[in-house]
C-alpha positions as CSV (number, residue, x, y, z in Angstrom):
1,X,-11.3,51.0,-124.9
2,X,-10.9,49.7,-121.4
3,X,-12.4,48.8,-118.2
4,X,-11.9,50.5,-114.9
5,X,-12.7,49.2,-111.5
6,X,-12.2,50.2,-107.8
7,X,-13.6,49.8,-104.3
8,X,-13.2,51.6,-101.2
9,X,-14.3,49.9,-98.0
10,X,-15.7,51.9,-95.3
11,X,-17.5,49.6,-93.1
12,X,-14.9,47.0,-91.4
13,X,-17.3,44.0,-91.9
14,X,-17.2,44.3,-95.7
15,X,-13.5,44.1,-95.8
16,X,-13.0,40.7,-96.0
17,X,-15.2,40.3,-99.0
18,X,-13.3,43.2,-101.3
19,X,-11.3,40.8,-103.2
20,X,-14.7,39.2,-104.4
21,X,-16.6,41.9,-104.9
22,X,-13.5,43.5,-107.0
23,X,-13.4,40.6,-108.7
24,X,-16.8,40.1,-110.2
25,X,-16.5,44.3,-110.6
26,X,-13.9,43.3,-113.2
27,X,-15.2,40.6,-115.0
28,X,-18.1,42.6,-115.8
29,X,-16.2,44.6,-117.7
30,X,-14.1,41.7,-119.8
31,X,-15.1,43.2,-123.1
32,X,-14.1,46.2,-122.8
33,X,-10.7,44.8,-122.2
34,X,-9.6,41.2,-123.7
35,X,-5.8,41.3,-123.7
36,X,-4.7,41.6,-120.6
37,X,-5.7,42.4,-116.5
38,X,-4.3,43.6,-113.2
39,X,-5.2,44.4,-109.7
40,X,-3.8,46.2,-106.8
41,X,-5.1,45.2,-103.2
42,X,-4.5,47.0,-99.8
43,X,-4.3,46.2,-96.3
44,X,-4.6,42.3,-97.0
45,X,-2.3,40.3,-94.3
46,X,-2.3,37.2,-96.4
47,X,-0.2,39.3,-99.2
48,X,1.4,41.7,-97.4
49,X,1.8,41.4,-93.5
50,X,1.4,44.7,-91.8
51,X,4.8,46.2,-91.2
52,X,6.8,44.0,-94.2
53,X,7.4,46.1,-97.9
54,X,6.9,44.3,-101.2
55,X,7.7,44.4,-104.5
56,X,6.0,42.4,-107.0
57,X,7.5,41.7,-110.7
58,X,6.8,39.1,-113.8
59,X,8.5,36.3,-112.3
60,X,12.0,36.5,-114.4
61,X,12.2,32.5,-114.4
62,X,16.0,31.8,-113.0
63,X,15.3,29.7,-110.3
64,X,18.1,31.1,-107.9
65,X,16.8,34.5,-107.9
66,X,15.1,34.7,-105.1
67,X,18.5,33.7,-103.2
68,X,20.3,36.3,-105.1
69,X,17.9,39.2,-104.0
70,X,17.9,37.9,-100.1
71,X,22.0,38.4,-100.8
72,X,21.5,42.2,-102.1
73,X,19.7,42.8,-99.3
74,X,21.4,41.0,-96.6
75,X,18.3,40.2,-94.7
76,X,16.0,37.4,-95.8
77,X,13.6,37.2,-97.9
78,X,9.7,35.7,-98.8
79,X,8.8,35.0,-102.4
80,X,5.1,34.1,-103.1
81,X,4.0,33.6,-106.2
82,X,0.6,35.1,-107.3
83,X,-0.4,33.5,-111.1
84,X,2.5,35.3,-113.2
85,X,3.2,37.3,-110.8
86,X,5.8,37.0,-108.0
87,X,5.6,39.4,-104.9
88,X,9.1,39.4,-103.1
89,X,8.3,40.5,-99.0
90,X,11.0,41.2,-95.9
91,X,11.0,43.0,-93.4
92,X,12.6,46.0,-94.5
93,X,12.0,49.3,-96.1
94,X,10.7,49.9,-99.7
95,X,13.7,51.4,-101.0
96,X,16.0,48.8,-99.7
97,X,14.3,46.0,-101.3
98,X,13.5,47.6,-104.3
99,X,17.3,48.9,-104.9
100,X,18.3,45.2,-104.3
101,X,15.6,43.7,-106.7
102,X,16.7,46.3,-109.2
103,X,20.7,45.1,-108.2
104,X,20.2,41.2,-108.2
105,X,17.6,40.6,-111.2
106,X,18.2,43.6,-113.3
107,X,16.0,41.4,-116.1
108,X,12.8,41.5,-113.9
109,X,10.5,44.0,-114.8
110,X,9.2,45.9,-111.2
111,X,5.2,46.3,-111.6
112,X,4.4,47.6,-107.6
113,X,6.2,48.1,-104.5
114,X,4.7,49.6,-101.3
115,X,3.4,48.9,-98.0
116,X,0.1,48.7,-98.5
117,X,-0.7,47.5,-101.7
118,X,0.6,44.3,-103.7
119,X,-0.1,44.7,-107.6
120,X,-0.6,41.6,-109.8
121,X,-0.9,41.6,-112.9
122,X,-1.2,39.7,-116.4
123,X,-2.2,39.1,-120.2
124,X,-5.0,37.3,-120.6
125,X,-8.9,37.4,-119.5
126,X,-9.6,38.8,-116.4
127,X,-11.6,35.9,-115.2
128,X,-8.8,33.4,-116.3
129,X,-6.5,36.2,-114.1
130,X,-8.5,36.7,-111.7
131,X,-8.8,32.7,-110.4
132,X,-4.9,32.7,-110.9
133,X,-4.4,35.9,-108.8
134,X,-6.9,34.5,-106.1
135,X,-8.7,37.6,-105.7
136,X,-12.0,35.9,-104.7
137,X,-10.2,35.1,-100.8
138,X,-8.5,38.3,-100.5
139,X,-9.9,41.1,-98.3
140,X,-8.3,44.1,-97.6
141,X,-9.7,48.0,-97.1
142,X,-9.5,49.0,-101.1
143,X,-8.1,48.1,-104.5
144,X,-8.3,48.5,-108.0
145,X,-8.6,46.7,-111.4
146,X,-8.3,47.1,-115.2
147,X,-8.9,45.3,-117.8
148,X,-7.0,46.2,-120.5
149,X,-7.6,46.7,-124.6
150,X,-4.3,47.2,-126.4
151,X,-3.8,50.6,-128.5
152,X,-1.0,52.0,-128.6
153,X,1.6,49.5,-127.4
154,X,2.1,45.5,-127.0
155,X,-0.1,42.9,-125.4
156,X,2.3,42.1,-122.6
157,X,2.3,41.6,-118.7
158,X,4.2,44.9,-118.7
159,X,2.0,47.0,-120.1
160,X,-1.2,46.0,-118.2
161,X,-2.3,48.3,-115.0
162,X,-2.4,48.9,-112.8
163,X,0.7,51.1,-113.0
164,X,2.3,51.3,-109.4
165,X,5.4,53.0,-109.6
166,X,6.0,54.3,-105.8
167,X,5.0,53.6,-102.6
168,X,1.4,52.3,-102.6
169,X,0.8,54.7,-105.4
170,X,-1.6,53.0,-108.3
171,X,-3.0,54.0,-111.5
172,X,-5.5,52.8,-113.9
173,X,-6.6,54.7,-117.1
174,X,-8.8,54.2,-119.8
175,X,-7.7,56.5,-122.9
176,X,-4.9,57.4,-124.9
177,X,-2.6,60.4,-124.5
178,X,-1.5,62.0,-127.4
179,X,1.9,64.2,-125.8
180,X,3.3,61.2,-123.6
181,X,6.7,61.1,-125.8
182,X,7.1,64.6,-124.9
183,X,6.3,64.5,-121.1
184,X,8.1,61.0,-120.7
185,X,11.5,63.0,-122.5
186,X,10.7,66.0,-119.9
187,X,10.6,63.4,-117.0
188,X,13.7,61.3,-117.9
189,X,15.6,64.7,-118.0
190,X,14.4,65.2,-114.3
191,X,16.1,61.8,-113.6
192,X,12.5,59.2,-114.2
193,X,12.7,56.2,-115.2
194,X,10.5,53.8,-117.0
195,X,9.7,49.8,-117.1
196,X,7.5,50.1,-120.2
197,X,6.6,51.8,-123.3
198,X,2.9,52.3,-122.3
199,X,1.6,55.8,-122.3
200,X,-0.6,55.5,-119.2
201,X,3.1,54.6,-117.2
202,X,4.1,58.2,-118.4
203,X,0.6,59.6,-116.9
204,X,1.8,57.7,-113.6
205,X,5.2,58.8,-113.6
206,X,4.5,61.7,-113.6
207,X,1.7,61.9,-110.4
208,X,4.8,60.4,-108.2
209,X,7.5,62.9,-110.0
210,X,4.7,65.6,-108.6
211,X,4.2,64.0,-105.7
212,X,7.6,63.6,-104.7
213,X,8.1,67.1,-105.6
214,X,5.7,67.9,-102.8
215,X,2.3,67.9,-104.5
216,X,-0.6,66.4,-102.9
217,X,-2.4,63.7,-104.9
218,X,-4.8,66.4,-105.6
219,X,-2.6,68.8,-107.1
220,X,-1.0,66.4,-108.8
221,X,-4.0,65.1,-110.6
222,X,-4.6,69.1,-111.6
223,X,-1.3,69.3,-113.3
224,X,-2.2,66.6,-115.4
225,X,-5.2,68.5,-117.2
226,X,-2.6,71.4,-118.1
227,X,0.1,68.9,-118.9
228,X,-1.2,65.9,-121.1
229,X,-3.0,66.1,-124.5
230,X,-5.5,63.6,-124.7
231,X,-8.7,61.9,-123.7
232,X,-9.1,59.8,-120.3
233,X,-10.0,58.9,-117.5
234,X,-8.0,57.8,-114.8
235,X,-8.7,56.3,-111.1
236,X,-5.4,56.7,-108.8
237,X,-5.2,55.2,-105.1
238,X,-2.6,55.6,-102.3
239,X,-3.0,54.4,-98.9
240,X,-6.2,55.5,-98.0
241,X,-7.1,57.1,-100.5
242,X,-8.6,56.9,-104.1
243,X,-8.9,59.5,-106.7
244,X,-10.5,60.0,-110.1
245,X,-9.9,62.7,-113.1
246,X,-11.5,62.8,-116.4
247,X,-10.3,64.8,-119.5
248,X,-12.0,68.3,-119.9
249,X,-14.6,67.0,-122.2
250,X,-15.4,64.1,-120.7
251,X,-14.8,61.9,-123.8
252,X,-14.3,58.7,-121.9
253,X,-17.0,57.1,-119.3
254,X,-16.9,56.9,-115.0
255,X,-19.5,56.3,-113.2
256,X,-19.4,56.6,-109.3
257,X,-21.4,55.0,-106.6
258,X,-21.1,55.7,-102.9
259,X,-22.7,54.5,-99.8
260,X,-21.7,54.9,-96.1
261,X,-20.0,51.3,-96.6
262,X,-18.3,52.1,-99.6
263,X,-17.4,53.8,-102.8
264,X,-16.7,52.7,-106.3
265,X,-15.3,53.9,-109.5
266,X,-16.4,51.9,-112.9
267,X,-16.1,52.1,-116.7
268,X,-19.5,51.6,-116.4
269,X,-22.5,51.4,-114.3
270,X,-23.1,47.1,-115.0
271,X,-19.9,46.8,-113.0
272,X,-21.5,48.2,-110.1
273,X,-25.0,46.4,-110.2
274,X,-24.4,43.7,-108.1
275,X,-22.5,45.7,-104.8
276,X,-24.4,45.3,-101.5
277,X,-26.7,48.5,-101.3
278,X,-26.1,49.7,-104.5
279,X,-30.0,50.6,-104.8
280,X,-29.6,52.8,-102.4
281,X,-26.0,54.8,-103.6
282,X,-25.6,58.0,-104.5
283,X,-24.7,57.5,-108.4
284,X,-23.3,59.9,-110.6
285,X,-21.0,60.8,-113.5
286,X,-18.0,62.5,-112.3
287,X,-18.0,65.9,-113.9
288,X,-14.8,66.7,-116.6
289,X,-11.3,68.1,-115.4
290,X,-12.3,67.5,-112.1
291,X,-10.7,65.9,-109.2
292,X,-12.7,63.3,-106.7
293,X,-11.3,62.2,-103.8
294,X,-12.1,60.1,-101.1
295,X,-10.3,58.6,-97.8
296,X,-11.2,55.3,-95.9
């Protein structure tokens, strides 16, 4: 069992509040998930200036590492350091910084790149993680948050979610997958690699494989009900946009509230109580195997 959160801003003026109203979205849902927590936040300048690439890992604790990464690159480098996370900026594309992450700290585990979206990420409670990521100050235009009950693999940083393993593309999941040591052998053979032994990576892994492939999100997100054994749901964003899929029989809860100022995903509906206008939102479950989308 765990807790699934995310907001979508549509009006402008509420976009300076998302990191709050993501936060207490989360916290609502600590029980559901003791071990560990993570966010992912778009569009927020104070994280991720608008034209600069990130990529964020567990801080890897050499102290010269930083300096090493700027000399892989050959440009410089910003290193800010979000609770245990660190998010390493320049000005530069994704792929350049990532492949000199990957070449001067081979040790650090990646958990988010993009241009858009800076993932943090943690064990512990999410309120504890939540004051340590800052997320009460952050705006931005959408992001999303788990809280995370371990199952099926370790209580560690690594295995929390979000999941973010290309450009801006973030997953959450509640559920278990019952096939992910068959799809994550398929996927290595195609050349995918993996930072963790978490089952909901493999679930990730494979929307980007898809995606990269030529899928749209949508597609993707269909493949996945043909694909993996299991029950689930999942919530995925990209820049713009954010999804949600449940299995076929709809073992595991979503509940989803929109409004002409926003819309939001939850594990449950407690989560979603205290948003502005909520008394007015469309509510519902979304139905099994399907696919939801919406763009901001």
């Amino acid at each position: 069992m765990c807790g699934i959160a995310a907001l979508q801003v549509r009006d402008p003026a509420l976009r300076p509040r998302l990191g709050a109203l993501l936060a207490g979205m989360t916290c609502r849902l600590v029980d559901r998930g003791p071990d560990a927590a993570g966010v992912a936040v778009y569009d927020e300048p104070g994280l991720l200036p608008a034209g600069w690439s990130n990529v964020s890992v567990l801080d890897p604790g050499r102290p010269d590492w930083p300096d090493a990464v700027a000399a892989a690159l050959g440009a410089e480098v910003d290193v800010r350091h979000v609770g245990p996370t660190a998010v390493v900026r320049s000005r530069t594309t994704t792929a350049a910084l990532a492949g000199a992450v990957r070449t001067a700290v081979p040790e650090a585990t990646r958990i988010g790149r993009g241009r858009h979206a800076v993932t943090l990420k943690g064990v512990g409670l999410a309120a504890d993680l939540t004051e340590a990521f800052g997320l009460d100050a952050l705006g931005g235009t959408q992001g999303i948050a788990h809280t995370r009950m371990a199952t099926e693999s370790a209580v560690v940083a690594s295995g929390s979610h979000p999941f973010s393993v290309d450009d801006d593309l973030c997953l959450v999941h509640n559920g278990s997958f019952s096939n992910h040591a068959t799809v994550r052998r398929t996927l290595r053979r195609h050349g995918v690699e993996f930072d963790s032994d978490n089952d909901s990576e493999v679930a990730a892994r494979f929307i980007g494989h898809r995606m990269a492939a030529g899928d749209t999100l949508t597609e993707a997100l269909e493949r996945v009900v043909g694909v993996f054994d299991g029950f689930y749901t999942l919530v995925v964003t990209t820049a713009g946009t954010l999804a949600v899929l449940r299995d076929p029989i709809a073992c595991k809860p979503a509940v989803v509230a929109e409004t002409a100022a926003w819309v939001a995903v939850a594990s449950e509906y407690r989560a979603l109580a205290e948003l502005p206008g909520v008394e007015t939102a469309r509510i519902f479950e979304p139905e099994p195997g399907r696919v939801y989308t919406w763009t901001s």
